[in-house]
C-alpha positions in Angstrom: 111.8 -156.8 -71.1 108.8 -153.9 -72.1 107.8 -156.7 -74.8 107.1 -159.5 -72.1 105.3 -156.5 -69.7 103.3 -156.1 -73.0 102.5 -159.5 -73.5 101.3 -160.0 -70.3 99.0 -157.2 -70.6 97.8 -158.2 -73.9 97.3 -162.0 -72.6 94.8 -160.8 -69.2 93.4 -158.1 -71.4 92.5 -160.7 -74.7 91.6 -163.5 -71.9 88.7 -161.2 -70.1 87.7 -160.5 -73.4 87.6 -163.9 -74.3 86.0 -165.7 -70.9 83.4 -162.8 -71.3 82.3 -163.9 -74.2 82.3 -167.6 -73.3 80.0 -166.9 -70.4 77.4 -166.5 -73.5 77.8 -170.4 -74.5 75.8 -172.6 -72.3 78.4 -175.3 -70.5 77.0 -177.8 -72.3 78.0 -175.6 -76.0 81.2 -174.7 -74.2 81.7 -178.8 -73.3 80.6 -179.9 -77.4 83.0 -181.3 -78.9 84.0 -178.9 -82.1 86.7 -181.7 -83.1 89.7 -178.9 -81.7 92.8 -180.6 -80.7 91.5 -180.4 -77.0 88.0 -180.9 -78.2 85.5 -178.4 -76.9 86.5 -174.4 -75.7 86.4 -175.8 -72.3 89.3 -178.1 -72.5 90.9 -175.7 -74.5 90.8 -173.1 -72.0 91.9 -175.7 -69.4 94.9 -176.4 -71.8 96.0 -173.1 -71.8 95.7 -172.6 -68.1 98.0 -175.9 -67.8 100.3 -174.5 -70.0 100.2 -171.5 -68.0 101.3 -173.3 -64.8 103.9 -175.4 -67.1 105.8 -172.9 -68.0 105.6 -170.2 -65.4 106.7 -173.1 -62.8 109.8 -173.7 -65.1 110.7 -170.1 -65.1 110.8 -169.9 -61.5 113.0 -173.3 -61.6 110.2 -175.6 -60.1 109.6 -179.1 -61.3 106.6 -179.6 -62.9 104.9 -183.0 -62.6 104.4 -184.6 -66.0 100.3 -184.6 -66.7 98.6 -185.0 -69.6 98.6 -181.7 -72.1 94.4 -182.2 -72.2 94.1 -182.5 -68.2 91.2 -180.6 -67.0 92.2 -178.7 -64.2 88.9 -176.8 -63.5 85.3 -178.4 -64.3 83.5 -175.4 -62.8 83.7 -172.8 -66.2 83.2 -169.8 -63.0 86.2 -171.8 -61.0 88.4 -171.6 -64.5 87.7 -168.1 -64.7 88.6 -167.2 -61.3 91.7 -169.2 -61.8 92.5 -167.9 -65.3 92.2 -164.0 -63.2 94.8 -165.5 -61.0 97.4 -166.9 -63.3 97.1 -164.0 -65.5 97.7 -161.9 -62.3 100.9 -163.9 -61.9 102.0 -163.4 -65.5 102.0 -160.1 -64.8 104.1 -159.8 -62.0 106.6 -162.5 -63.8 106.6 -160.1 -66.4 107.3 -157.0 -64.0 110.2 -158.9 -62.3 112.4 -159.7 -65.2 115.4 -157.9 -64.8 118.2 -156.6 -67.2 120.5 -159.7 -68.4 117.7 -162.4 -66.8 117.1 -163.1 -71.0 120.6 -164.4 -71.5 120.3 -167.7 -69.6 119.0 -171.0 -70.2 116.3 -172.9 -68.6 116.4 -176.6 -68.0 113.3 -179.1 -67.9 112.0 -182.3 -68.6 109.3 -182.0 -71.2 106.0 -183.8 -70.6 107.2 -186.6 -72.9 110.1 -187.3 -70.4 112.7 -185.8 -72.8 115.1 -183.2 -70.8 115.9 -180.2 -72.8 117.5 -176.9 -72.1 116.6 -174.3 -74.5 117.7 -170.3 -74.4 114.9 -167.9 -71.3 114.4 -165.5 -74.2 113.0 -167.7 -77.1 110.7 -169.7 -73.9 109.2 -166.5 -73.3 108.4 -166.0 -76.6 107.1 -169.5 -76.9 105.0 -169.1 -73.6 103.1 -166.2 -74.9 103.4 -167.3 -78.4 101.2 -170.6 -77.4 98.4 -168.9 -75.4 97.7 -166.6 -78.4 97.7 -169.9 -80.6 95.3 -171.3 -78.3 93.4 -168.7 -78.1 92.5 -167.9 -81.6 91.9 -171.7 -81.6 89.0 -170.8 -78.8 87.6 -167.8 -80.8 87.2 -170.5 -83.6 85.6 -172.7 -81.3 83.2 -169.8 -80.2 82.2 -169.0 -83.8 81.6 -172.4 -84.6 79.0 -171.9 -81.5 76.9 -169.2 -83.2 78.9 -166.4 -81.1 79.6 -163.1 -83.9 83.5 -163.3 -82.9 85.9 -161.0 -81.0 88.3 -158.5 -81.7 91.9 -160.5 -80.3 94.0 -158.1 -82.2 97.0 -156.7 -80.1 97.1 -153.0 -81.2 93.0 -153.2 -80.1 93.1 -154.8 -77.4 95.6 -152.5 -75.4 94.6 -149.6 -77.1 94.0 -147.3 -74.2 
């Protein structure tokens, strides 16, 4: 459970690193299509805002309504920000919530392909925080490919104290 606390950390800390460094691009660079599976850093840090909601919604047994993986929840980049705060915010208190023997179940949902699945809490945990570090380095790439000198996203950095 002190893994998933750290995780969360590591995710708010690496994001405000991250949407600090975006606020350099002008919208239109942060719109440009890079050719990145969702295009530009701005529908990539959509994408991982929706999978945010996906997932975190599953955890606390909600359905989530099937959209589209590249749906752009926040035009705004200042609204996406404030809204990436928030969701990180709610990571964090998931994270502080899980309880001793919560890992041992299973979760149950239908996949945005329609498929249902049911798959074991721990390893969709580990997926969740696994795919916004994926995403992420695919945002830094984006961000170099923009001129920007690059970050330091590495753990052990970021949550140094």
């Amino acid at each position: 459970m002190d893994h998933f606390r750290t995780l969360a950390l590591y995710n708010r800390l690496a994001n405000e690193r991250l949407y600090e460094a975006c606020t350099a691009l002008s919208d239109a660079e942060r719109r440009r299509d890079r050719g990145a599976f969702f295009r530009s850093v701005h529908g990539t840090l959509n994408h991982i805002l929706l999978g945010d909601r996906i997932w975190l919604a599953r955890f606390e047994g909600r359905d989530v309504p099937s959209t589209g993986l590249d749906a752009e929840l926040y035009g705004d980049f200042a609204d996406l920000r404030t809204a990436r705060r928030a969701e990180d915010a709610r990571i964090e208190a998931f994270a502080a919530s899980i309880r001793p023997g919560a890992l041992t179940g299973s979760i149950r949902y239908v996949n945005n392909e329609g498929r249902s699945l049911e798959d074991p809490l721990e390893l969709l945990l580990f997926h969740f925080f696994n795919h916004q570090t994926h995403h992420r380095g695919q945002a830094h790439d984006l961000l170099c490919q923009a001129g920007h000198r690059g970050l330091v996203l590495d753990m052990h950095q970021v949550i140094r104290p």
